[in-house]
C-alpha positions in Angstrom: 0.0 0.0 0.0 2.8 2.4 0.7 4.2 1.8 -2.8 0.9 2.6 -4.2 1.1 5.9 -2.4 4.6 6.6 -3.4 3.4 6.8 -7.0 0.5 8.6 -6.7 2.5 11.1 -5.0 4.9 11.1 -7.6 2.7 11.3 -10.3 1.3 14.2 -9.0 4.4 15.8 -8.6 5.3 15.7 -12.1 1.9 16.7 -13.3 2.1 20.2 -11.1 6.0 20.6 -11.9 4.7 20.3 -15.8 2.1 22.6 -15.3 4.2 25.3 -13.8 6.6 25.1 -16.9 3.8 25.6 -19.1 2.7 28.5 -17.4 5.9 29.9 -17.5 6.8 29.1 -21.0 3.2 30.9 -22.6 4.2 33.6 -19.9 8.0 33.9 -21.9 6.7 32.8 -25.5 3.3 33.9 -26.2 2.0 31.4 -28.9 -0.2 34.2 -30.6 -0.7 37.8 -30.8 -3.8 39.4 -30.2 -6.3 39.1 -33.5 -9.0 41.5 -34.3 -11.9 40.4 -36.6 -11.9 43.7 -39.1 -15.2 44.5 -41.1 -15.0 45.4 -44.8 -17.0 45.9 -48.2 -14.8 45.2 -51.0 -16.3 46.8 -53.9 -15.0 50.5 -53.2 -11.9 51.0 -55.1 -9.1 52.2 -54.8 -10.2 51.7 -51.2 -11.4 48.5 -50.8 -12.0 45.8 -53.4 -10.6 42.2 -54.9 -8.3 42.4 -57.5 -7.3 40.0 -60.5 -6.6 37.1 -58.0 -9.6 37.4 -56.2 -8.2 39.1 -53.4 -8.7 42.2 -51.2 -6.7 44.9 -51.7 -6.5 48.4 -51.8 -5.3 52.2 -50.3 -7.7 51.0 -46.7 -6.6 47.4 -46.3 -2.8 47.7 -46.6 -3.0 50.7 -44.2 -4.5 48.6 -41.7 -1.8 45.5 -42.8 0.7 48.2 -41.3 -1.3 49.3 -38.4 -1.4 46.1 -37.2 2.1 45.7 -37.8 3.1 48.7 -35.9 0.4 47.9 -32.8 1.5 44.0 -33.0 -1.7 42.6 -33.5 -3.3 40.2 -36.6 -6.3 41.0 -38.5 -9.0 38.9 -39.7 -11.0 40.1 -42.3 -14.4 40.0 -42.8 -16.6 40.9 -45.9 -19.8 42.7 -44.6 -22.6 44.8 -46.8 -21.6 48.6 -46.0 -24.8 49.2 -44.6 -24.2 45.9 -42.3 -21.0 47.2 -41.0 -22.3 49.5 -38.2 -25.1 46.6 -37.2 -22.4 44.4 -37.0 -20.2 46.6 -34.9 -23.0 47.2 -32.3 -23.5 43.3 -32.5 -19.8 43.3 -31.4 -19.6 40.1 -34.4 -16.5 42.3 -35.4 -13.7 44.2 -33.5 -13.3 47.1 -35.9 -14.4 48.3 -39.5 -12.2 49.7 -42.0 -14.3 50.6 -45.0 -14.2 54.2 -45.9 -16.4 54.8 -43.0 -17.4 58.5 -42.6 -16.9 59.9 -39.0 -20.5 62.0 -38.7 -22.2 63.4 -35.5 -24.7 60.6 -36.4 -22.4 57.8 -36.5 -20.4 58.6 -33.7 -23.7 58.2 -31.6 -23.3 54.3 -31.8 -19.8 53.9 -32.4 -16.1 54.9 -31.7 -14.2 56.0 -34.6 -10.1 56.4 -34.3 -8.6 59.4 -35.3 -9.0 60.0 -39.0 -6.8 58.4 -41.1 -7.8 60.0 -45.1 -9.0 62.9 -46.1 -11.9 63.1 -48.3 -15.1 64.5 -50.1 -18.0 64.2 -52.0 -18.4 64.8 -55.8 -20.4 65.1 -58.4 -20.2 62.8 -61.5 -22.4 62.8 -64.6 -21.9 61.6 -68.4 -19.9 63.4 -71.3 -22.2 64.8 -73.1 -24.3 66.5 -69.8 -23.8 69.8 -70.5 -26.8 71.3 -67.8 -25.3 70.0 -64.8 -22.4 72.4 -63.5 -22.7 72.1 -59.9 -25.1 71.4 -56.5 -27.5 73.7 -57.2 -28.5 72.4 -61.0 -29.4 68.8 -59.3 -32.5 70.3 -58.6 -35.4 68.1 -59.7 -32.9 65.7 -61.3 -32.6 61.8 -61.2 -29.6 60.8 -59.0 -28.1 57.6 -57.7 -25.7 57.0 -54.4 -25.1 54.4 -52.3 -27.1 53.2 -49.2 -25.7 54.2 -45.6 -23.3 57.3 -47.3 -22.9 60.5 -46.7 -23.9 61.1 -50.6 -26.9 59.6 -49.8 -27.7 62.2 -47.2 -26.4 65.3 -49.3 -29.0 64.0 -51.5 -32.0 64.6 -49.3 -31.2 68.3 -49.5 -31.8 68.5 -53.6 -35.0 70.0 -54.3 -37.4 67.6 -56.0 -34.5 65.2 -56.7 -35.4 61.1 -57.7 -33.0 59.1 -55.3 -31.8 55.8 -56.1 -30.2 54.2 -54.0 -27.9 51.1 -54.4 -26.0 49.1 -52.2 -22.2 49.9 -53.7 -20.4 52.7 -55.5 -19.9 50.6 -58.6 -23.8 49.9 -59.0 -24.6 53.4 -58.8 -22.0 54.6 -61.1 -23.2 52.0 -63.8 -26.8 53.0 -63.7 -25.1 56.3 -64.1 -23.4 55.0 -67.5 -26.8 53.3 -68.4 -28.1 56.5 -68.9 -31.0 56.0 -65.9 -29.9 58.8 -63.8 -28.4 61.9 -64.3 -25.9 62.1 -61.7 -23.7 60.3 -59.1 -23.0 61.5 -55.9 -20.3 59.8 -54.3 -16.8 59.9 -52.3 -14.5 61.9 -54.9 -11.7 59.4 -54.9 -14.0 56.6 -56.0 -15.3 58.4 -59.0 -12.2 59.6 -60.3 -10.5 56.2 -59.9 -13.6 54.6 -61.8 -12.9 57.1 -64.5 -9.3 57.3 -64.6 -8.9 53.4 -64.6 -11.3 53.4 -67.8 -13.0 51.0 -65.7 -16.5 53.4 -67.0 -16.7 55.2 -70.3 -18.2 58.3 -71.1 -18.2 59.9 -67.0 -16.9 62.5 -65.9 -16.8 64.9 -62.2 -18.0 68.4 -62.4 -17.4 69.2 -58.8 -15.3 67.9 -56.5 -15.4 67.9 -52.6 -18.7 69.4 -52.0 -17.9 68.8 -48.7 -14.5 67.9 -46.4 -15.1 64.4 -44.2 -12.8 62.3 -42.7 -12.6 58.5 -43.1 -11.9 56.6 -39.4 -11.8 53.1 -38.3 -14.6 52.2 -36.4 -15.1 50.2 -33.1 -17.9 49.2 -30.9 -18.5 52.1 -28.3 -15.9 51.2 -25.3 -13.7 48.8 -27.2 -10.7 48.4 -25.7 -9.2 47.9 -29.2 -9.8 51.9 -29.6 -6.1 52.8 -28.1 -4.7 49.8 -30.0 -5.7 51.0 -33.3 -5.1 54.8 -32.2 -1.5 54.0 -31.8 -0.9 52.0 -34.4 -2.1 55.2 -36.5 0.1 57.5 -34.7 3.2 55.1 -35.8 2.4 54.9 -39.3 2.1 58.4 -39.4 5.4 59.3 -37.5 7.6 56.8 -39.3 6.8 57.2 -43.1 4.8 54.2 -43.8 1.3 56.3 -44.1 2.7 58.5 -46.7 4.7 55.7 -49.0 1.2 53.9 -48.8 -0.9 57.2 -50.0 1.8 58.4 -52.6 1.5 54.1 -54.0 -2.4 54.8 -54.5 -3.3 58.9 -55.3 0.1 59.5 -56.8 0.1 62.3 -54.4 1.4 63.6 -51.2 -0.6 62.9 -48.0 -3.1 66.1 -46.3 -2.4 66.6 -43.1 -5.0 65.3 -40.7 -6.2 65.9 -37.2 -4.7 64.2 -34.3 -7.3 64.0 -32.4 -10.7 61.7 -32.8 -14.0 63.9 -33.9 -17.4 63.4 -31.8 -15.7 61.6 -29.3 -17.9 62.4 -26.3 -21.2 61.3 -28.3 -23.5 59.0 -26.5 -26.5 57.1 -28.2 -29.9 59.3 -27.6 -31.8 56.2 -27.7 -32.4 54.9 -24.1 -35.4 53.0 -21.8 -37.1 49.8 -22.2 -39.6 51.2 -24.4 -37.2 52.5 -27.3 -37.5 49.6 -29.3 -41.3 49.9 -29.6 -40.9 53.6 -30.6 -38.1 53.0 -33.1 -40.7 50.6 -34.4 -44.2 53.0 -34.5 -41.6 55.7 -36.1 -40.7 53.2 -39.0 -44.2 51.7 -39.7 -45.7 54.2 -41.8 -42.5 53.9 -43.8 -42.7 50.2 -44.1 -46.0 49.8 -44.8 -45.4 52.4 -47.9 -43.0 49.5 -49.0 -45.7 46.6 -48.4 -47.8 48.5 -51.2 -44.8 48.2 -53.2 -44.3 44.4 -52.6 -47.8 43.4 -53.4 -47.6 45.2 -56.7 -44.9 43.5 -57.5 -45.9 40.2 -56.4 -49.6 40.2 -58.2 -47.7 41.5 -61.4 -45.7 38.9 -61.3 -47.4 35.9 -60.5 -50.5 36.9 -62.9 -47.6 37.3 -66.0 -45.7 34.4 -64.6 -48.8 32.1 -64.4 -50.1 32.9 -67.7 -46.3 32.3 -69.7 -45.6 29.7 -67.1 -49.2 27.6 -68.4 -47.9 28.1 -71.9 -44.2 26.9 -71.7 -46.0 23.8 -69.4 -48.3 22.8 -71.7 -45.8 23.3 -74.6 -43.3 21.2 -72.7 -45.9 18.1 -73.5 -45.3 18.8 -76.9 -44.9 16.1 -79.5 -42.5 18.1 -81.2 -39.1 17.8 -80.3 -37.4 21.0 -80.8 -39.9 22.6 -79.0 -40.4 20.5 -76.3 -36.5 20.7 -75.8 -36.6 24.6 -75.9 -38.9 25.0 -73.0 -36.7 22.2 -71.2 -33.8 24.9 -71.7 -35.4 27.7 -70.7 -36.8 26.4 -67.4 -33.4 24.7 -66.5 -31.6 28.3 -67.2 -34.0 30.4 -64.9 -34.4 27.0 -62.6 -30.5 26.4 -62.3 -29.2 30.3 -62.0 -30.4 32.5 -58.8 -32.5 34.8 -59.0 -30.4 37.3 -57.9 -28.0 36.8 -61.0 -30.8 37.2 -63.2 -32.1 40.6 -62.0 -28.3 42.2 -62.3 -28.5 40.9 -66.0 -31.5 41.9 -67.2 -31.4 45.5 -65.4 -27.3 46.2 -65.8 -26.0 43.6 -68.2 -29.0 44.1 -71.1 -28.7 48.2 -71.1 -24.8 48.0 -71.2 -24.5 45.2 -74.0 -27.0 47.6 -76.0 -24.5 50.7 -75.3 -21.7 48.4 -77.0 -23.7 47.5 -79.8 -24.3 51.0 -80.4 -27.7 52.9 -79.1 -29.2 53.6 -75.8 -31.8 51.3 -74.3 -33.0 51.1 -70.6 -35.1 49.7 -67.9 -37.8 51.1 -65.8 -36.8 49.5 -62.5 -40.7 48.4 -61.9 -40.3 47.0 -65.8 -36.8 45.6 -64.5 -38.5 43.4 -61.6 -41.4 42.3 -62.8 -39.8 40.9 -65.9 -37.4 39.3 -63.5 -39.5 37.6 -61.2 -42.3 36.7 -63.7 -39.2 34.9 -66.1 -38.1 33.1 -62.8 -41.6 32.0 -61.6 -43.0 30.9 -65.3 -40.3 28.6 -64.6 -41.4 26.9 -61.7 -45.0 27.2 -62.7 -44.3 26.0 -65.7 -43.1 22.5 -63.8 -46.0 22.7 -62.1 -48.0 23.0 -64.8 -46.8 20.0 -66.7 -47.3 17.6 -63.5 -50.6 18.7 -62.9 -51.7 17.9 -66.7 -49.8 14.4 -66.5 -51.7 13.7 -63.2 -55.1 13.8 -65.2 -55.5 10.0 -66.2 -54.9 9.5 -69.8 -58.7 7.8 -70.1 -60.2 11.5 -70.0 -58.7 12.7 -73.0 -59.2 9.4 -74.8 -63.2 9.8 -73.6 -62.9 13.7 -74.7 -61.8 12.9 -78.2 -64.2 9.7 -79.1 -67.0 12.2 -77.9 -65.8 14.7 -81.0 -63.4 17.1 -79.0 -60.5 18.4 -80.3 -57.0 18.2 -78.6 -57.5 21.9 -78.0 -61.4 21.9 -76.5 -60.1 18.7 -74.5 -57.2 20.5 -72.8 -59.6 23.7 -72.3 -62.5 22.0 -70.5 -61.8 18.5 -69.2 -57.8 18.6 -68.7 -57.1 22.0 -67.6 -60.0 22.4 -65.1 -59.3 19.5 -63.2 -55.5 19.7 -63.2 -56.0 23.5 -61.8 -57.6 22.0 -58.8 -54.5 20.3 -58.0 -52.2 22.8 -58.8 -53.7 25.1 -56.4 -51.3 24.1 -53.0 -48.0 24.3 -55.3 -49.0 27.5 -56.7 -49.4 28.7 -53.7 -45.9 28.1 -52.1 -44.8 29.2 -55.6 -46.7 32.8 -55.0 -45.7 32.9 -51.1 -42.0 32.4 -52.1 -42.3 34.9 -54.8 -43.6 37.2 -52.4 -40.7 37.1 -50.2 -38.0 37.0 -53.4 -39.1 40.8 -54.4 -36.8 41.7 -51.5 -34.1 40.6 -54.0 -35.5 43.6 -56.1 -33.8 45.6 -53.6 -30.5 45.5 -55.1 -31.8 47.9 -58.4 -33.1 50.8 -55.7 -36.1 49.3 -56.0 -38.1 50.4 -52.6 -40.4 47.6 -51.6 -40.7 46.6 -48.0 -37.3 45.4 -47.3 -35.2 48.3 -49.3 -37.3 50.5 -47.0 -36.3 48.5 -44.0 -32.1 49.0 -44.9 -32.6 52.7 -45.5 -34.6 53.2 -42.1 -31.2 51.1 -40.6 -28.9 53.1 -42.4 -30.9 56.3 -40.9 -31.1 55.5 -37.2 -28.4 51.8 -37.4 -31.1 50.3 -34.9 -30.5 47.1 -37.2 -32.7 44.6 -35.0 -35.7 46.4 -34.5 -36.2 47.0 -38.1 -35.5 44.2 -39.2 -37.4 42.3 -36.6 -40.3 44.3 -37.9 -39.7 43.7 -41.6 -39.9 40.5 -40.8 -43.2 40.4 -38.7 -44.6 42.0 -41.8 -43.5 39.4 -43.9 -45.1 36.7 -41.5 -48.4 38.8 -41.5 -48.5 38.6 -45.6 -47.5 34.8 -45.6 -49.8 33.9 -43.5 -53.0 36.0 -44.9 -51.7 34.2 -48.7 -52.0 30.7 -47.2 -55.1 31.2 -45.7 -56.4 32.6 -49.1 -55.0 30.0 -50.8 -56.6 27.5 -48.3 -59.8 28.8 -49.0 -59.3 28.8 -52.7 -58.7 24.9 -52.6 -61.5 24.2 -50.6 -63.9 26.4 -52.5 -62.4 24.6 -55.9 -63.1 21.0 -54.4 -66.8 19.8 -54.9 -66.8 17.4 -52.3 -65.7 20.1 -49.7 -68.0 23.0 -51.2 -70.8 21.1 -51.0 
């Protein structure tokens, strides 16, 4: 028994003497540095974007590479939507955002932004051959697009009788200005001029630059201890070179100086209580609601066009004619097999800017843009269910239909059809409730429906979940009244139910 102890006790010896090195060797050798998870949007060059290798770069991300370097930390990057990025800060899902973030008395509410770290300014681009737009003042009652969550968006808002669009990047907007669907652009100066300069856009041009001075700052969640970090690391950059070799490799230019201190830094959030929520809520409703008009249209539109082409391309894909039964096989495997999403960029951006290269103007209504998307996406799917609700009709029908006289077309019409209706009725009706909640996708053309008003109200007041929250109740409420409809529809269509 005493031996037994003897080993136990030195057993346990060794396991504490082992531990104590441990301690001391992480203590000595730290096996990692601190990493920060760093928010960005990729699509605003020279800032931010991915280059020929499919990889981030730009003036934003390799000053942060050496901000890290300086403050001895490691980054990871994350690509969030722009108007995502302050949600996601106040979430605390990321350390710090560095995405050509303007520091505003708005912003600066709900985060912490580090001393500025570029200089910048909005301006105005417009085409060539514009020759009645010359500066601010001659926007007035014109078309203009900017991007969601900017500062350009909210110089906008002081235009007299201006039409906003608002898209989600910089690149988007300035392509529906080379379209020809707007007259105007107003966006971050260095942006536009890089898009111009680059060639990367034919045809632009800016009329006025820095309407107004801003600062760009990286942005943290309020009382982050990362705030000093990132502060110094700035301060180094700055001191020993590296910040100007970095500008002067970008703007072919020497660096402005910049303040040395951080702007708003003694803003709090106004929005306090239990009760806020509810009233961030009641503000946004009447707003919201204006976008579930918007929705419906778009939905009805859609499933009315895409029930009647959808019938057609069914029936035709029972076709005894090969060729033809094989092109409506093609077309609902295209619109089937690509998203949605895809589709709606090419027919609103790619069709208008493959008519420019061929040689004359051509452009969509964004209402024409989205209902021709969705209703060539759902004819697809109706169009499958369609065809199985024909071939679910026994064959004897049409044989009985035919020996009585009919005609393929009269059997089709009044034996087929109405009874294959009947059961089509509880696929249809997923097919109209998942339209319904795909013209949010319609969002990404400026389109304002219920969701696009949801993202503005977020990028007005950045109270992300309440709005969203009550997007999404919305959405519920309008699922649920179309599957009771469509419930009642089946029953009233079923003879043994009706009577």
């Amino acid at each position: 028994m005493a031996g037994f102890a003897w080993v136990r006790w030195l057993n346990s010896f060794v396991a504490t003497a082992l531990s104590l090195l441990l301690l001391v060797g992480c203590s000595i050798n730290p096996s990692s540095e601190k990493i920060l998870r760093v928010a960005n949007e990729p699509a605003f060059p020279p800032f931010e974007f991915l280059g020929t290798d499919g990889k981030s770069q730009g003036f934003s991300l390799d000053l942060m590479n050496a901000i890290a370097t300086a403050a001895n930390f490691k980054i990871n990057y994350q690509s969030v939507p722009f108007d995502g990025i302050i949600p996601a800060l106040q979430a605390k899902t990321v350390d710090a955002a560095i995405s050509s973030i303007t520091i505003t008395e708005e912003r600066a509410k709900t985060v912490s932004f580090s001393r500025p770290y570029f200089k910048a300014g909005l301006a105005i681009a417009i085409r060539t051959d514009n020759q009645d737009i010359t500066n601010f003042n001659s926007l007035k009652n014109k078309r203009i697009a900017v991007q969601i969550g900017t500062t350009g968006a909210k110089k906008a808002q002081d235009i007299p009788g201006a039409k906003i669009r608002i898209f989600d990047s910089a690149p988007l907007a300035l392509q529906e200005l080379a379209n020809g669907n707007v007259d105007a652009v107003i966006n971050d100066a260095p942006v536009t001029l890089y898009a111009i300069n680059t060639g990367s856009l034919q045809g632009l041009k800016v009329v006025e630059q820095l309407l107004t001075e801003e600062y760009y700052g990286i942005a943290t969640p309020k009382g982050s201890p990362n705030l000093a970090l990132i502060n110094n690391g700035i301060d180094k950059v700055l001191k020993n070179g590296t910040y100007a070799q970095i500008y002067r490799k970008w703007f072919k230019a020497e660096p402005p100086t910049l303040p040395a201190t951080t702007l708003f830094e003694k803003q709090n959030s106004e929005i306090t209580g239990i009760f806020a929520p509810f009233g961030v809520v009641w503000r946004a409703l009447p707003t919201l609601l204006q976008g579930v008009l918007v929705t419906l249209q778009l939905t009805v539109l859609s499933v009315i066009l895409g029930l009647l082409s959808g019938s057609l391309i069914g029936i035709v894909r029972l076709s005894r004619i090969k060729a033809v039964r094989w092109l409506a096989r093609a077309y609902v495997d295209f619109f089937r097999g690509t998203p949605l999403l895809v589709q709606i960029f090419m027919i609103y951006f790619g069709i208008p800017a493959i008519a420019q290269e061929l040689g004359f103007t051509f452009s969509f209504d964004r209402l024409v843009a989205g209902v021709v998307a969705l209703t060539l996406n759902s004819a697809a799917y109706i169009a499958e269910i369609v065809r199985a609700g024909i071939q679910s009709i026994e064959p004897g029908q049409a044989e009985a239909s035919q020996s009585l006289g009919l005609s393929a077309v009269q059997t089709m019409r009044y034996v087929i059809f109405p009874q294959a209706l009947r059961r089509m009725i509880p696929p249809l009706g997923n097919e109209f409730i998942s339209l319904l909640k795909d013209t949010s996708l319609v969002a990404v053309i400026g389109f304002e429906e219920l969701f696009r008003k949801g993202q503005l109200i977020v990028a007005d007041n950045y109270r992300a979940f309440e709005i969203y929250a009550a997007v999404a109740v919305v959405y519920l409420c309008l699922t649920l009244l179309s599957s009771q409809a469509f419930s009642r529809l089946e029953a009233w269509m079923n003879p043994v139910k009706r009577s």
